[in-house]
PyMOL Python script that loads the backbone (N, CA, C, O; Angstrom):
from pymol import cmd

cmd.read_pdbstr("""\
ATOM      1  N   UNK A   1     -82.834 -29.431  -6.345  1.00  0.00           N
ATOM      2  CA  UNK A   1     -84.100 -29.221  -7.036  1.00  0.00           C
ATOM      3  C   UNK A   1     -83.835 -29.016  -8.523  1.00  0.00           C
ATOM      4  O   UNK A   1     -82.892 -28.304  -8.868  1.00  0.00           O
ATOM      5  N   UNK A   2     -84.541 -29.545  -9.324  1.00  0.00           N
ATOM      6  CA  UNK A   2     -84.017 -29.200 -10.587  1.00  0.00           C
ATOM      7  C   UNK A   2     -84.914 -28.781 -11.346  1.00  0.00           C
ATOM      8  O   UNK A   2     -86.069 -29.180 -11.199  1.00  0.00           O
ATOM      9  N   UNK A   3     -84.473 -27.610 -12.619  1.00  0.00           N
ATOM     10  CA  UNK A   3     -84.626 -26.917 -13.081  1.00  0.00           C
ATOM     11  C   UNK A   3     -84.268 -26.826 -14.454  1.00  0.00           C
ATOM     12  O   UNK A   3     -83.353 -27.570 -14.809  1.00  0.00           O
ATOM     13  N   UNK A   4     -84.785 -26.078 -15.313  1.00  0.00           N
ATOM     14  CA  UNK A   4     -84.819 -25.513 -16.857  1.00  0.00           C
ATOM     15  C   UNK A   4     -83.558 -24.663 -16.919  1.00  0.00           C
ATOM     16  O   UNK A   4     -83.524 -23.729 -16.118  1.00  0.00           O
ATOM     17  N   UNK A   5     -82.454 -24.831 -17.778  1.00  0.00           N
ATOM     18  CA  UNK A   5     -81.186 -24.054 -17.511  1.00  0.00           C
ATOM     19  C   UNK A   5     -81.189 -23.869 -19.244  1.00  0.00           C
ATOM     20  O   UNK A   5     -81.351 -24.796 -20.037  1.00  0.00           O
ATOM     21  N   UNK A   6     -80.985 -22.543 -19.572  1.00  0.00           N
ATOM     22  CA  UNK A   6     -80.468 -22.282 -20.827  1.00  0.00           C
ATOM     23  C   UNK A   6     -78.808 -21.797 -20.921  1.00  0.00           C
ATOM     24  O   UNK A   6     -78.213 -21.222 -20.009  1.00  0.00           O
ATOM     25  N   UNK A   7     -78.415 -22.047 -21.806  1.00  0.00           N
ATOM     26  CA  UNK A   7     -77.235 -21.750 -22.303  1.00  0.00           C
ATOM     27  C   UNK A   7     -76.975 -22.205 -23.659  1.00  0.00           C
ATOM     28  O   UNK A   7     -77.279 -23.196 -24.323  1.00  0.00           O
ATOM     29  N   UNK A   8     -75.989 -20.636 -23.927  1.00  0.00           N
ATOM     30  CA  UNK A   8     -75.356 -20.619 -25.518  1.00  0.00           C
ATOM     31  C   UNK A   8     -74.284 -21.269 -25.180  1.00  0.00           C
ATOM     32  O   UNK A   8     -73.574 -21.381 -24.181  1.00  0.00           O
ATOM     33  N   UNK A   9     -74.333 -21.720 -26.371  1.00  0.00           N
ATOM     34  CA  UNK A   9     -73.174 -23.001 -27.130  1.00  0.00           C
ATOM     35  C   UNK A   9     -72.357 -22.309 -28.153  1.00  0.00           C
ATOM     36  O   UNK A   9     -72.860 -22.147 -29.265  1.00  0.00           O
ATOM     37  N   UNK A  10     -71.491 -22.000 -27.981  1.00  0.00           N
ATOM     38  CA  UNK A  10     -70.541 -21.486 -29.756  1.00  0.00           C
ATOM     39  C   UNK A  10     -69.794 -22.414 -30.246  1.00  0.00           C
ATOM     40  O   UNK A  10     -69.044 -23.240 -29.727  1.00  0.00           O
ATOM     41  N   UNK A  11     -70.142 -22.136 -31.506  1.00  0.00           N
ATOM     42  CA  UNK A  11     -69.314 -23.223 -32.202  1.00  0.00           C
ATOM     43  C   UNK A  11     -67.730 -23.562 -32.009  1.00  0.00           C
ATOM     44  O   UNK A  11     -66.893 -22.776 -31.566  1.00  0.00           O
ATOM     45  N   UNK A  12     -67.544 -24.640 -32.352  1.00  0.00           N
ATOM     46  CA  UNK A  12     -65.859 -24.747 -32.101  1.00  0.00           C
ATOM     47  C   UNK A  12     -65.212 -25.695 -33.181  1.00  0.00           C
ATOM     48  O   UNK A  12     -65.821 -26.592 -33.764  1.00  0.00           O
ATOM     49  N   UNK A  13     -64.216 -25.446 -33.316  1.00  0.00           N
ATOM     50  CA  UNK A  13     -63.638 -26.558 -34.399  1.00  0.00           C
ATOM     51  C   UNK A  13     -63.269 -27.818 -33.935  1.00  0.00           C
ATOM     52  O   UNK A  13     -63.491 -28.592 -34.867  1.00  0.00           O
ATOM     53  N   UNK A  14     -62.877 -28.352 -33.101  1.00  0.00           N
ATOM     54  CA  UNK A  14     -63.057 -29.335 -31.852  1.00  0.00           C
ATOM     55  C   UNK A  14     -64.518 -29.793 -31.948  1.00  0.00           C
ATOM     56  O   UNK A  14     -65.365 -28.901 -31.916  1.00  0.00           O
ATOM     57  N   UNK A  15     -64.893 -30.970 -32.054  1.00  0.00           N
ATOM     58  CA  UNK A  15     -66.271 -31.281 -31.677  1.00  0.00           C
ATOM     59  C   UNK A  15     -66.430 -32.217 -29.860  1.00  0.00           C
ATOM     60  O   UNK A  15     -67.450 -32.662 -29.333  1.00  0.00           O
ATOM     61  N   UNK A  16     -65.067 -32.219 -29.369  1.00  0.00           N
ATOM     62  CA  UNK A  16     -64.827 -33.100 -28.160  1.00  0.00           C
ATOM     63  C   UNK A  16     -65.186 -32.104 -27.120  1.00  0.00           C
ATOM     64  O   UNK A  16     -65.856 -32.499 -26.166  1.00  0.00           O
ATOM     65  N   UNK A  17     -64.692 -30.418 -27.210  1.00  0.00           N
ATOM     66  CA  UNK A  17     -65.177 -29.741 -26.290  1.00  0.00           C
ATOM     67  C   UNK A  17     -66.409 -28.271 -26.815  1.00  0.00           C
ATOM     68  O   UNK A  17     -66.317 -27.417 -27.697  1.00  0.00           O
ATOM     69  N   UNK A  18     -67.630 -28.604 -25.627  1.00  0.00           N
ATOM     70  CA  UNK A  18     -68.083 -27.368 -26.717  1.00  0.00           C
ATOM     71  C   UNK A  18     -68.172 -25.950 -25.578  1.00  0.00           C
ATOM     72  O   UNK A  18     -68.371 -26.049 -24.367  1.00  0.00           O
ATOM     73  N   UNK A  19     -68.005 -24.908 -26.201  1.00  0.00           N
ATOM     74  CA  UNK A  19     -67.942 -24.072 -25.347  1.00  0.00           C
ATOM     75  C   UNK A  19     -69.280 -23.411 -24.903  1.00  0.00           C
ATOM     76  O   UNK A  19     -69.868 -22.763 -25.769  1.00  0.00           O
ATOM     77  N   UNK A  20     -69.915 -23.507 -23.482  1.00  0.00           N
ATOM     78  CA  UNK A  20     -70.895 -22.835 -23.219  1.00  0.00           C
ATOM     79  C   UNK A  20     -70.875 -21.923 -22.073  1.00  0.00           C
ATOM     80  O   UNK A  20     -69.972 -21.652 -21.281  1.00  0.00           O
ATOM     81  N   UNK A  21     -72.426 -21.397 -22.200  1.00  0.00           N
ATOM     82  CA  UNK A  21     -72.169 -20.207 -21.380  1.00  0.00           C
ATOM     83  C   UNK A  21     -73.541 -20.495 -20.427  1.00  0.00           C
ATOM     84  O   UNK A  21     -74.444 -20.331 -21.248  1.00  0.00           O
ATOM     85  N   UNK A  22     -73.961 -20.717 -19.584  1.00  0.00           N
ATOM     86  CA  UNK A  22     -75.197 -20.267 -18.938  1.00  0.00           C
ATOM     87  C   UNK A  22     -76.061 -19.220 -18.920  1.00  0.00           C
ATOM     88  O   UNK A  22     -76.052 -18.565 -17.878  1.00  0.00           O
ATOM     89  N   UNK A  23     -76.695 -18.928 -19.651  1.00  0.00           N
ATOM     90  CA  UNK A  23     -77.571 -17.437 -19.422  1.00  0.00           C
ATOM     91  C   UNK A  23     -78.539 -16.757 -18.564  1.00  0.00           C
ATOM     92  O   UNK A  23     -78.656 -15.565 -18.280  1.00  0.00           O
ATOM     93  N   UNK A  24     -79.532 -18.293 -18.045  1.00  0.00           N
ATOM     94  CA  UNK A  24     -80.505 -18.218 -17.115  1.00  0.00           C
ATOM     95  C   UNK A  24     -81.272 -20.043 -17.022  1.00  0.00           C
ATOM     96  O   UNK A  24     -81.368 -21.063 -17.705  1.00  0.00           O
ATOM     97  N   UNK A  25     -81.700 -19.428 -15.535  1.00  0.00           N
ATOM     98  CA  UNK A  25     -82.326 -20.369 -14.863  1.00  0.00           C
ATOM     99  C   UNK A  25     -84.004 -20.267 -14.789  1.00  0.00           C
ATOM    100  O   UNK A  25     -84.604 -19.212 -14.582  1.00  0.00           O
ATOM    101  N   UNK A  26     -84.562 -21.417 -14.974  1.00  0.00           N
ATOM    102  CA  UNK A  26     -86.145 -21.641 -15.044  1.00  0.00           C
ATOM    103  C   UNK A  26     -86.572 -22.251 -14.381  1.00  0.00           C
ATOM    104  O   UNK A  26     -86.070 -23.375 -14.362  1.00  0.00           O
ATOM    105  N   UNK A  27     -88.001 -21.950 -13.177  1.00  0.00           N
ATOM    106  CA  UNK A  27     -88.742 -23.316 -12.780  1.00  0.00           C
ATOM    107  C   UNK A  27     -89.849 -23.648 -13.970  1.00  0.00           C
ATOM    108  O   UNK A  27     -90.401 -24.747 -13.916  1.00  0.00           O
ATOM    109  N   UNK A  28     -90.125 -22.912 -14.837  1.00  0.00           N
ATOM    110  CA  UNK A  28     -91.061 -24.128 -15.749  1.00  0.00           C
ATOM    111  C   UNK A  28     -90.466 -23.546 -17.144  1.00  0.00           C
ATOM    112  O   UNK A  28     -89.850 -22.584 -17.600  1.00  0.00           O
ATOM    113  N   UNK A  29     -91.076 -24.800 -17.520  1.00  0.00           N
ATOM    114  CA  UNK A  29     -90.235 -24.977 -19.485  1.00  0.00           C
ATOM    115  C   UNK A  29     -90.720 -24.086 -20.379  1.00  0.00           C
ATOM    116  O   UNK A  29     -90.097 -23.772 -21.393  1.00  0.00           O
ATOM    117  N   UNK A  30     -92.464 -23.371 -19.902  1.00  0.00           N
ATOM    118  CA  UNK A  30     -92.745 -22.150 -20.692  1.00  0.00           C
ATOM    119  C   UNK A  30     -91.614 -21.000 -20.868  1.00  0.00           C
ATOM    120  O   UNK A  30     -90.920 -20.654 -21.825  1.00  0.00           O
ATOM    121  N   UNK A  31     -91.753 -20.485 -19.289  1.00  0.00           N
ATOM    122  CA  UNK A  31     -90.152 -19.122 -19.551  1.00  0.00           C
ATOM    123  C   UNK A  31     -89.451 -19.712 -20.300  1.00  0.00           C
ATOM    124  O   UNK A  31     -89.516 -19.103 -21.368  1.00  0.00           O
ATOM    125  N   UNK A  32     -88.741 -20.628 -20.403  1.00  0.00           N
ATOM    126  CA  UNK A  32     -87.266 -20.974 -20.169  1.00  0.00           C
ATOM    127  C   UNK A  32     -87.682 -21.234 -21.986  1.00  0.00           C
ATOM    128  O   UNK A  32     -86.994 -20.489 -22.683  1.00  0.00           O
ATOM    129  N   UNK A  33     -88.184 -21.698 -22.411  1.00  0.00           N
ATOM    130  CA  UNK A  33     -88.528 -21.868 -23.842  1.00  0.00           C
ATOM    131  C   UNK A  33     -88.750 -20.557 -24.543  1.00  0.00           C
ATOM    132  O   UNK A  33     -88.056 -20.309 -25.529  1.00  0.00           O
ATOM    133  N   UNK A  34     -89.649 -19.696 -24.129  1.00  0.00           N
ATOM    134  CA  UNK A  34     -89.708 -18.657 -24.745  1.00  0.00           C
ATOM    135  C   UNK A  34     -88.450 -17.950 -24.514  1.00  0.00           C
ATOM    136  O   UNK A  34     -87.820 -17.771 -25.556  1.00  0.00           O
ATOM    137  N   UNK A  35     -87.775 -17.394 -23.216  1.00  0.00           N
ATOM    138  CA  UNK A  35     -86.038 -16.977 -23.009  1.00  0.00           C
ATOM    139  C   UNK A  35     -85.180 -17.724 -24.427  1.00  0.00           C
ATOM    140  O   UNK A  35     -84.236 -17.210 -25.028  1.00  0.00           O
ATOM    141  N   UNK A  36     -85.719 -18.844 -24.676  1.00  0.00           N
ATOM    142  CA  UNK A  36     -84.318 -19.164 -25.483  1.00  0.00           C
ATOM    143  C   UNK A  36     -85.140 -18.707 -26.948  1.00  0.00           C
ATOM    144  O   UNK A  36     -84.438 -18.198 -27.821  1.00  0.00           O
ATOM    145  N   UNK A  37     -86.304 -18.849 -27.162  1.00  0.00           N
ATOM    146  CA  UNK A  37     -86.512 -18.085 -28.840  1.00  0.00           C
ATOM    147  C   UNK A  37     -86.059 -16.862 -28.862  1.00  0.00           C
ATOM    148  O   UNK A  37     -85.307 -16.613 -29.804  1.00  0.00           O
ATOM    149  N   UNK A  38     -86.290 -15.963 -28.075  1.00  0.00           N
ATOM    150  CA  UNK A  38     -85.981 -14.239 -27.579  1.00  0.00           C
ATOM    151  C   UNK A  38     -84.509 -14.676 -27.690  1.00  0.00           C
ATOM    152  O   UNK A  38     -84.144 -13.897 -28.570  1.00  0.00           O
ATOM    153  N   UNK A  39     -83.410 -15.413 -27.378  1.00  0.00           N
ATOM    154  CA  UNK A  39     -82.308 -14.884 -28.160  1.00  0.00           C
ATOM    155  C   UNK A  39     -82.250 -15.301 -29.169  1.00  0.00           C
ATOM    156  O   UNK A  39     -81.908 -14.489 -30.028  1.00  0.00           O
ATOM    157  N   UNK A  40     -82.522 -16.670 -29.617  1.00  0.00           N
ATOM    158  CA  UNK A  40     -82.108 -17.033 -30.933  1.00  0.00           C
ATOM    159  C   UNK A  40     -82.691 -15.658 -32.152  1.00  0.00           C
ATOM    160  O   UNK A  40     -82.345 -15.778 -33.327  1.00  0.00           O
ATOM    161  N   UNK A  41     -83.213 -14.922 -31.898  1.00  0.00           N
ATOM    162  CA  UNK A  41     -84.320 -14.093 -32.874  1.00  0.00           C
ATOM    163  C   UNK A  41     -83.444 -12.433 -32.435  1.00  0.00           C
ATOM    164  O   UNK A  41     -83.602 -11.379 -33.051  1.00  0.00           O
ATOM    165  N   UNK A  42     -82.703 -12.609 -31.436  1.00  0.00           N
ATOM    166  CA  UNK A  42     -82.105 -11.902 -30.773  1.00  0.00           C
ATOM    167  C   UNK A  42     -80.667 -10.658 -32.069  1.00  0.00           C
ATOM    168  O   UNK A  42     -79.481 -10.612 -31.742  1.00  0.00           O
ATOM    169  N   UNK A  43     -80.883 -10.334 -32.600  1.00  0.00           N
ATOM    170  CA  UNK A  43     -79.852  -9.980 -33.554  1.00  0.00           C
ATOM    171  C   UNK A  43     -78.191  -9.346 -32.854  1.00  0.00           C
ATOM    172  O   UNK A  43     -77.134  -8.984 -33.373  1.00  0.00           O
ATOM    173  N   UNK A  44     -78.449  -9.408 -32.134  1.00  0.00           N
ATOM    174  CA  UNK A  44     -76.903  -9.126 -31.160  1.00  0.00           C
ATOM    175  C   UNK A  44     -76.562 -10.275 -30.902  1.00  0.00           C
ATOM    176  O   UNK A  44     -75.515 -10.188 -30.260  1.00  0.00           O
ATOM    177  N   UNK A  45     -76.958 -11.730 -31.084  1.00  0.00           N
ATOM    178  CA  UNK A  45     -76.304 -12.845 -30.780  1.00  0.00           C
ATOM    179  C   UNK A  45     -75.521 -12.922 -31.971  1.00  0.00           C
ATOM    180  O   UNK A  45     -75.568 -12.088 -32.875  1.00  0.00           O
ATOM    181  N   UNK A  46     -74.827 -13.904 -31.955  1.00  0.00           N
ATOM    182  CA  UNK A  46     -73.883 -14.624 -33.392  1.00  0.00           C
ATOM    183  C   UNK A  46     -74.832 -15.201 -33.767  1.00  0.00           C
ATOM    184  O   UNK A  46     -75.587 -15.498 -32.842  1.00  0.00           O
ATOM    185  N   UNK A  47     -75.212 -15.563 -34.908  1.00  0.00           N
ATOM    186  CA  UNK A  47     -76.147 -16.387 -35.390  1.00  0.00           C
ATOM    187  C   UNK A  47     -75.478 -17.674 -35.734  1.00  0.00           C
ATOM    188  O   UNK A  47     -76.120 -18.563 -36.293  1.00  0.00           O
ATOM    189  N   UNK A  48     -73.957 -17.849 -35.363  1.00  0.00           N
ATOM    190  CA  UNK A  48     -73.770 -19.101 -35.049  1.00  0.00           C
ATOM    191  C   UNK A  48     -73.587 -19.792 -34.067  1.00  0.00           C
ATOM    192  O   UNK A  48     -73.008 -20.850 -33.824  1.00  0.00           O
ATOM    193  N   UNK A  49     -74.476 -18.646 -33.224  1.00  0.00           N
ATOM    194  CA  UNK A  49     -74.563 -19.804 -31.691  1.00  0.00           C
ATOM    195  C   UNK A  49     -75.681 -20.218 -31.799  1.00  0.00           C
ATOM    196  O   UNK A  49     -76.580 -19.692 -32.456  1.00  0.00           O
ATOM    197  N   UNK A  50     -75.771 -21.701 -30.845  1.00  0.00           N
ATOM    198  CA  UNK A  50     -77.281 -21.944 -30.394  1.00  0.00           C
ATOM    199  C   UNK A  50     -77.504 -21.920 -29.211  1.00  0.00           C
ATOM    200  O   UNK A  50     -76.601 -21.713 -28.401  1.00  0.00           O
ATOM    201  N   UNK A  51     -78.735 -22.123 -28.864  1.00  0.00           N
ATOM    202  CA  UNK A  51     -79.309 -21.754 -27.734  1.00  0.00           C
ATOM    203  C   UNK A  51     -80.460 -22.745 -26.975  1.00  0.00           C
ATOM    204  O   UNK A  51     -81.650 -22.716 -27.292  1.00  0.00           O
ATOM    205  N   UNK A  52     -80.019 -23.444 -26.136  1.00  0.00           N
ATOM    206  CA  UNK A  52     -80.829 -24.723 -25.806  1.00  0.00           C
ATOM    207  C   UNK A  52     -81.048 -24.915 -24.822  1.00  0.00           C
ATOM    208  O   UNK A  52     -80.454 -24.160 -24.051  1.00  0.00           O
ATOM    209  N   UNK A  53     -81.984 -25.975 -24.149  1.00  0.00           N
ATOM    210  CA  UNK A  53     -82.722 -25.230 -22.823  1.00  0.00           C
ATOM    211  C   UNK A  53     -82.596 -26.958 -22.714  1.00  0.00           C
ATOM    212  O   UNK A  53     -82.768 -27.812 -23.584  1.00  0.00           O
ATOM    213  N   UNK A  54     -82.110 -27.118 -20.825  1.00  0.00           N
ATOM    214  CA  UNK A  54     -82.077 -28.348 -20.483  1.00  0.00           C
ATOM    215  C   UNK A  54     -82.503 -28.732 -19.294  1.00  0.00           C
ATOM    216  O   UNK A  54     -81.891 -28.562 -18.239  1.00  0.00           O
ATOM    217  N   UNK A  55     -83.249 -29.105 -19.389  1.00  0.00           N
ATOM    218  CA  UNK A  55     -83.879 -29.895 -17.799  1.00  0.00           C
ATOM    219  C   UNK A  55     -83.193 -30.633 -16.779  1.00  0.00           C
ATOM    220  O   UNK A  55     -83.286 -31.848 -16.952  1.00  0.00           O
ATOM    221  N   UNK A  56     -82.372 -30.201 -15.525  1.00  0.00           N
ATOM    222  CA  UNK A  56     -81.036 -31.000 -14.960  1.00  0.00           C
ATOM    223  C   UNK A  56     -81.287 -31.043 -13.261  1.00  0.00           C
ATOM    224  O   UNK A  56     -82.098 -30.280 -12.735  1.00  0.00           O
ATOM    225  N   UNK A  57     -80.733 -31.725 -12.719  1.00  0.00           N
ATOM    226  CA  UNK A  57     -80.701 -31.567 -11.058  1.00  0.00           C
ATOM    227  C   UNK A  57     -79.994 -30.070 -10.795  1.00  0.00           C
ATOM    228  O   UNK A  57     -80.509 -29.170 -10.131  1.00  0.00           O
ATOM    229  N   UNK A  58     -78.782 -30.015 -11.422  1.00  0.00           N
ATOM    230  CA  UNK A  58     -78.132 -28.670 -11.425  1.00  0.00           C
ATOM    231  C   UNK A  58     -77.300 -28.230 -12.750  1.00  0.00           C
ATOM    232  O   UNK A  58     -77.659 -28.518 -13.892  1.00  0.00           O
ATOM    233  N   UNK A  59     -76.444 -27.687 -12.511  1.00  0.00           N
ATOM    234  CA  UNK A  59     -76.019 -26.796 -13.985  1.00  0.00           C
ATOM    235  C   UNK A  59     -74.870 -27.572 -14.355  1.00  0.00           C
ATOM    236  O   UNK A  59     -74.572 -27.727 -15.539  1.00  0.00           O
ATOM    237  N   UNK A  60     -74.047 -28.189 -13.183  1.00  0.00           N
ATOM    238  CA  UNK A  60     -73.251 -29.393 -13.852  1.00  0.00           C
ATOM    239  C   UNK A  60     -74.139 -30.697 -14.649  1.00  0.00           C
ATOM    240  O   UNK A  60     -73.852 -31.397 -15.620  1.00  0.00           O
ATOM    241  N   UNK A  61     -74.716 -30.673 -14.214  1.00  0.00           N
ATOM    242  CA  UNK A  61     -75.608 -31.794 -14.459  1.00  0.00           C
ATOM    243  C   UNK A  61     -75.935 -31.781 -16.157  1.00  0.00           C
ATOM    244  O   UNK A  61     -75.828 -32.681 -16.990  1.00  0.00           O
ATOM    245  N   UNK A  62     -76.385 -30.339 -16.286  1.00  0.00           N
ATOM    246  CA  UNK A  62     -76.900 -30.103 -17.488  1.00  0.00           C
ATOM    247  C   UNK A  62     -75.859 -29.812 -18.594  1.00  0.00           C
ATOM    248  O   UNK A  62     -75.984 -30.181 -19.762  1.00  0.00           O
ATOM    249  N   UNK A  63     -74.997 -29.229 -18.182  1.00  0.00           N
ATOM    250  CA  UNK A  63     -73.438 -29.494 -18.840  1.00  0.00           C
ATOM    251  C   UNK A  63     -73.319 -30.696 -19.390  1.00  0.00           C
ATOM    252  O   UNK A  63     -73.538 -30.718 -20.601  1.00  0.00           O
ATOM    253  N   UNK A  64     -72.986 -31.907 -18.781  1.00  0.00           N
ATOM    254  CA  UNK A  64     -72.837 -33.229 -18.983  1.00  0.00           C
ATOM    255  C   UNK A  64     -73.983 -33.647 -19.884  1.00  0.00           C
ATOM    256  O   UNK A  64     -73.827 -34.236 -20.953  1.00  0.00           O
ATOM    257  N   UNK A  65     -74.911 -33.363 -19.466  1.00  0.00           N
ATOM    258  CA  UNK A  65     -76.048 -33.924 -20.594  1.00  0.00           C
ATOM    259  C   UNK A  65     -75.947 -32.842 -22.321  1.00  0.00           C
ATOM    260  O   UNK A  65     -76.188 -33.283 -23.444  1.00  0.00           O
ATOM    261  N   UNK A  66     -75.577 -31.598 -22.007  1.00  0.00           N
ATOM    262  CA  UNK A  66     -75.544 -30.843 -23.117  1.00  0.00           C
ATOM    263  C   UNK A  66     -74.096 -31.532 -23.663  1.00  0.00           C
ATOM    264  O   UNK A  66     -73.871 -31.341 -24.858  1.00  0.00           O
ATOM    265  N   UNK A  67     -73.122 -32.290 -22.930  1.00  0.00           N
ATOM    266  CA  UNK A  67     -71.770 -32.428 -23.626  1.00  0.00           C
ATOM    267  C   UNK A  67     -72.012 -33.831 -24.187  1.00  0.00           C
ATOM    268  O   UNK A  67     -71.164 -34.095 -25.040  1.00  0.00           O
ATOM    269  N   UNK A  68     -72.888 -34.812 -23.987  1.00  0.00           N
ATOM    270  CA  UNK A  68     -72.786 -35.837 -24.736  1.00  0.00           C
ATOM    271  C   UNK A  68     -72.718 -36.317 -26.150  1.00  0.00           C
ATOM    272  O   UNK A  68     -73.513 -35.828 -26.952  1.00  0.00           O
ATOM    273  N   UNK A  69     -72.014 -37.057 -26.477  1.00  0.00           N
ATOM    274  CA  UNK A  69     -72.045 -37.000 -27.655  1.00  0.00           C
ATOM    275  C   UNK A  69     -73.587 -37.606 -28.251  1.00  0.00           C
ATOM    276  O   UNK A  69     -74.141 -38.242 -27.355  1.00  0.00           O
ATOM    277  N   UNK A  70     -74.291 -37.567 -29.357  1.00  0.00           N
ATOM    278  CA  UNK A  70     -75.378 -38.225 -29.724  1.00  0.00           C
ATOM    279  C   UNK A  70     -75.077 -38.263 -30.866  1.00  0.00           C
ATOM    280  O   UNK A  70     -74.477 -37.315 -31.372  1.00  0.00           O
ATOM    281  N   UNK A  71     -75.451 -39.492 -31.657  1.00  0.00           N
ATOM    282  CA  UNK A  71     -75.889 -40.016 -32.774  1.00  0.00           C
ATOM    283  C   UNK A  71     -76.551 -39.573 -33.699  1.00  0.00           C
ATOM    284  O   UNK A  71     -77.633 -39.263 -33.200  1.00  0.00           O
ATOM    285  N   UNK A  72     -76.559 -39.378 -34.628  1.00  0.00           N
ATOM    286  CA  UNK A  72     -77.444 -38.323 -35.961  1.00  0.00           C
ATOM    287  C   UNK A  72     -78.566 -39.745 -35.715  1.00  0.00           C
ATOM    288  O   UNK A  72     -78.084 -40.815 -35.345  1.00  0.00           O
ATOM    289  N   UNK A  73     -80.251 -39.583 -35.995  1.00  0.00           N
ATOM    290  CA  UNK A  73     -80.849 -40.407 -36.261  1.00  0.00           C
ATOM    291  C   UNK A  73     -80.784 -41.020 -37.415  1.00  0.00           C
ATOM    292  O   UNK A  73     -80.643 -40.274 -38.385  1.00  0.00           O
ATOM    293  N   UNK A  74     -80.849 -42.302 -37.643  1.00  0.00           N
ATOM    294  CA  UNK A  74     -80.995 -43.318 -39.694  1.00  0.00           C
ATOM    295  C   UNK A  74     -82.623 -42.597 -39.752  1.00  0.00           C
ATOM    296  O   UNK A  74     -83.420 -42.639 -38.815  1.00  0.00           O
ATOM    297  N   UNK A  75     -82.756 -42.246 -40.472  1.00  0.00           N
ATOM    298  CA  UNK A  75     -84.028 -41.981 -41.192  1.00  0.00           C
ATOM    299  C   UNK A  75     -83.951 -42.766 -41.988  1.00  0.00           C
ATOM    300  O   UNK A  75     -83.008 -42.990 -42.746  1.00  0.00           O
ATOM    301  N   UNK A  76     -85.317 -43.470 -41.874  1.00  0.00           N
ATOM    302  CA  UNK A  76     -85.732 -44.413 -43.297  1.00  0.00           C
ATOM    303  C   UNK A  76     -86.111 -43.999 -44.162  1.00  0.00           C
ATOM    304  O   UNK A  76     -86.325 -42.794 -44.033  1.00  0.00           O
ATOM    305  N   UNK A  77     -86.390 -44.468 -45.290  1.00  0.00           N
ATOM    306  CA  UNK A  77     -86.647 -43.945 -46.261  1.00  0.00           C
ATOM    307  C   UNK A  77     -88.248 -43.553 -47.012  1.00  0.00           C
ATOM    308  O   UNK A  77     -88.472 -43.151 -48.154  1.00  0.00           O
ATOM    309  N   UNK A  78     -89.339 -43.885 -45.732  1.00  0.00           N
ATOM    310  CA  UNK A  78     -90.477 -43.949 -45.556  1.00  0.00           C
ATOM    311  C   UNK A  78     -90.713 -42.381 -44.811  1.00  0.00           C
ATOM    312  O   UNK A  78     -91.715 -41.669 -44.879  1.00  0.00           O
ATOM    313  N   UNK A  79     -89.561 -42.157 -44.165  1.00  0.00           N
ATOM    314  CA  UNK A  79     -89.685 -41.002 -42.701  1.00  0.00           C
ATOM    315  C   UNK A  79     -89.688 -39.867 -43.710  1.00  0.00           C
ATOM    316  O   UNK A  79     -90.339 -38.856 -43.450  1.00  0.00           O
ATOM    317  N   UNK A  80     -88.778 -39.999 -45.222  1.00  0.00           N
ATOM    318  CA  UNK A  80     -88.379 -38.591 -45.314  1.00  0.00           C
ATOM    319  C   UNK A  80     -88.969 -37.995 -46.264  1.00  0.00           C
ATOM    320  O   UNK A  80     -88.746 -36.804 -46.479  1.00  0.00           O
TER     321      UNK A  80
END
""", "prot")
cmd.dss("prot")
cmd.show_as("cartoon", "prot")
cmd.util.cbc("prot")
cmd.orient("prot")
């Protein structure tokens, strides 16, 4: 069944592995959205972690999708 999974990310000097943590599990994207502003705003976090919320079959799942690499978007020069 799949679900809304948050987890912190800390930075790393490596961009091939990133280190995360799972924090909590969601059935809808409201909690699980508001859970992740409540830490980012959180002052006991590092403020160089982030905190991102992923929609997955399971928590490996969402791993793999949080580990992909992605592409910066080209912004045109109309966009910016």
């Amino acid at each position: 069944m799949a679900a809304y999974y948050v987890y912190k990310i800390s930075p790393t000097i490596a961009k091939l592995v990133k280190p995360m943590e799972l924090l909590e599990t969601f059935e809808n994207y409201k909690d699980a959205r508001s859970y992740a502003r409540e830490q980012r705003q959180n002052t006991d976090n590092d403020p160089q972690d982030t905190f991102k919320v992923m929609f997955a079959e399971n928590p490996l799942d969402a791993e793999e999708k949080l580990s992909e690499f992605r592409e910066k978007p080209i912004v045109k020069e109309w966009e910016k």
